[in-house]
C-alpha positions, 0 to 999 in steps of 0.5 A, a space after each residue: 500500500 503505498 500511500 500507508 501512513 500510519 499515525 506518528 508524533 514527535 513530543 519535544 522539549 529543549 534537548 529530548 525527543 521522542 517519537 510516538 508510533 501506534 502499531 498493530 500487533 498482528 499483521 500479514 506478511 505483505 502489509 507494508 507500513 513502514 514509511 520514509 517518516 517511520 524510518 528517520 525516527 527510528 534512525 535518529 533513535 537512541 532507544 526504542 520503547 515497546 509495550 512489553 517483550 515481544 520475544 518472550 519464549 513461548 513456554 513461558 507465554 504458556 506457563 503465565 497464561 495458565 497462572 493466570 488465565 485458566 480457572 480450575 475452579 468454575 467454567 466459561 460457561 457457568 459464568 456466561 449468561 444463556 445470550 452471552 453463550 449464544 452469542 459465543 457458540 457461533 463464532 467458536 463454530 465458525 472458527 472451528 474452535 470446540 466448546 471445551 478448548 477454552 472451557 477452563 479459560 477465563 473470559 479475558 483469556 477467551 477474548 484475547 485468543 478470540 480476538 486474534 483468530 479472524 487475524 490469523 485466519 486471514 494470515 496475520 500473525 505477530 511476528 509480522 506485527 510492527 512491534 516484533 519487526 521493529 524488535 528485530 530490527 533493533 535486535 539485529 542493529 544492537 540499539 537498545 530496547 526498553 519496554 513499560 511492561 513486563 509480559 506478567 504484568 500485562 497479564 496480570 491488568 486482565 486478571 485483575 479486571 471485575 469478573 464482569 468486566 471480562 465477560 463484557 470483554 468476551 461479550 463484546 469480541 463475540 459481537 464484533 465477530 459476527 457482524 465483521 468488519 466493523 474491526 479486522 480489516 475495517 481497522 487495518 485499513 483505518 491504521 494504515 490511512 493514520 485516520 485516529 478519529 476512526 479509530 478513536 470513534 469506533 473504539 476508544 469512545 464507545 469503550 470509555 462510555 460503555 466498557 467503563 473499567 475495561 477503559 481505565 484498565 487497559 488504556 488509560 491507567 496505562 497511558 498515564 503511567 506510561 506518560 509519566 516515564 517518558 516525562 521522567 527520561 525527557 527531564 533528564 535530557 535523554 536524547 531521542 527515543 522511539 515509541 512503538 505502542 499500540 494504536 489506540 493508546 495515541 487516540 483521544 484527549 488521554 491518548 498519549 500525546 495528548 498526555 504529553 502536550 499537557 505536561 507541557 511538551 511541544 507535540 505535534 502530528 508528523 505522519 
């Protein structure tokens, strides 16, 4: 795609820089993001920034993933209501995916692997994603990485969500995959043209108003956080730095460059 653009910004002060990219996780092979802009801050990069470790072994994926993701307890389907059953049994269906693999799943776990799957099905995977690309490329040039997040920590804001929070969670993933594509492609194609008020109105916004504490826990206690540790390296004149985090986390007025305009930084749209 040639004209892809996805969303950047640099944040300035008197001798730091850092610029703002919002990446998507999975992507195919062929979609090709990566702009003259992209690379010119990544070149100027004396570090980059990721969410969490995109290269963390898969059994240890797994090893946390059972610690907190499974319940031995109480199934799935004991805790859905007969419509969020309803709901969730045709997509399972249309994944090919049984009842009884994520049975023992809690619901957030349930929803992320849901989540990804129309991805993967149409050839998406994480290691095309930009975080892992971009990790590579770093891996391979030897520029330092760091991140906000370990991967235990990442998962353990969905563990620690309301039960009820998970299951809107889960109920909402079923419900965007039996009308596609009001996300999938439908907010590739968003990402790659830049376009954050589509991405802000479809999903940010409805979130903040409707999923109350799924917002506050996977986005904005996280963008705050994540703010206040780029406040803290561009104080103390930390050069340029690259951030690469997911898309959603620059949309809105609590979207992180907003945050950061209001710490008192020069921020402005460059792609």
């Amino acid at each position: 795609m040639a004209s892809a653009a996805p969303a950047m910004w640099e944040v300035r002060d008197k001798d730091s820089v850092v610029y703002l990219f919002g990446s998507m996780h999975v992507l195919r092979p062929d979609v090709r993001w990566r702009t003259a802009a992209f690379d010119r801050a990544y070149a100027a990069a004396d570090k980059v920034w990721f969410e969490t470790r995109i290269d963390v072994p898969p059994e240890r994926i797994q090893s946390l993933v059972d610690q907190y993701g499974v319940d031995p307890e109480r199934s799935l389907t004991q805790k859905l209501s007969p419509t969020a059953l309803a709901t969730l049994r045709p997509v399972l269906d249309r994944g090919g995916v049984p009842l009884e693999r994520v049975e023992r799943l809690r619901p957030w776990a349930a929803a992320m692997m849901l989540s990804v799957a129309p991805m993967v099905k149409d050839g998406g995977a994480v290691a095309s994603g930009v975080d892992a690309a971009t990790t590579q490329r770093a891996r391979v040039a030897e520029k330092p990485i760091d991140t906000f997040e370990t991967i235990e920590q990442q998962l353990r804001i969905f563990a620690d969500l309301p039960e009820q929070a998970e299951l809107d969670y889960l109920d909402d993933v079923a419900r965007e995959q039996l009308t596609p594509p009001r996300h999938g492609v439908a907010l590739e194609r968003a990402w790659l043209k830049g376009d954050m008020d589509a991405l802000g109105s479809r999903l940010v916004g409805p979130m903040k108003v409707g999923r109350p504490a799924l917002y506050e826990a996977l986005l904005h206690r996280r963008n705050l956080a994540w703010a206040d540790r780029l406040d803290a390296e561009m104080r103390q004149g930390s050069g340029a730095q690259l951030v690469v985090v997911g898309a959603l986390h620059m949309a809105g007025n609590q979207g992180l460059p907003a945050l950061m305009k209001a710490r008192g930084y020069a921020v402005r749209r460059i792609q």
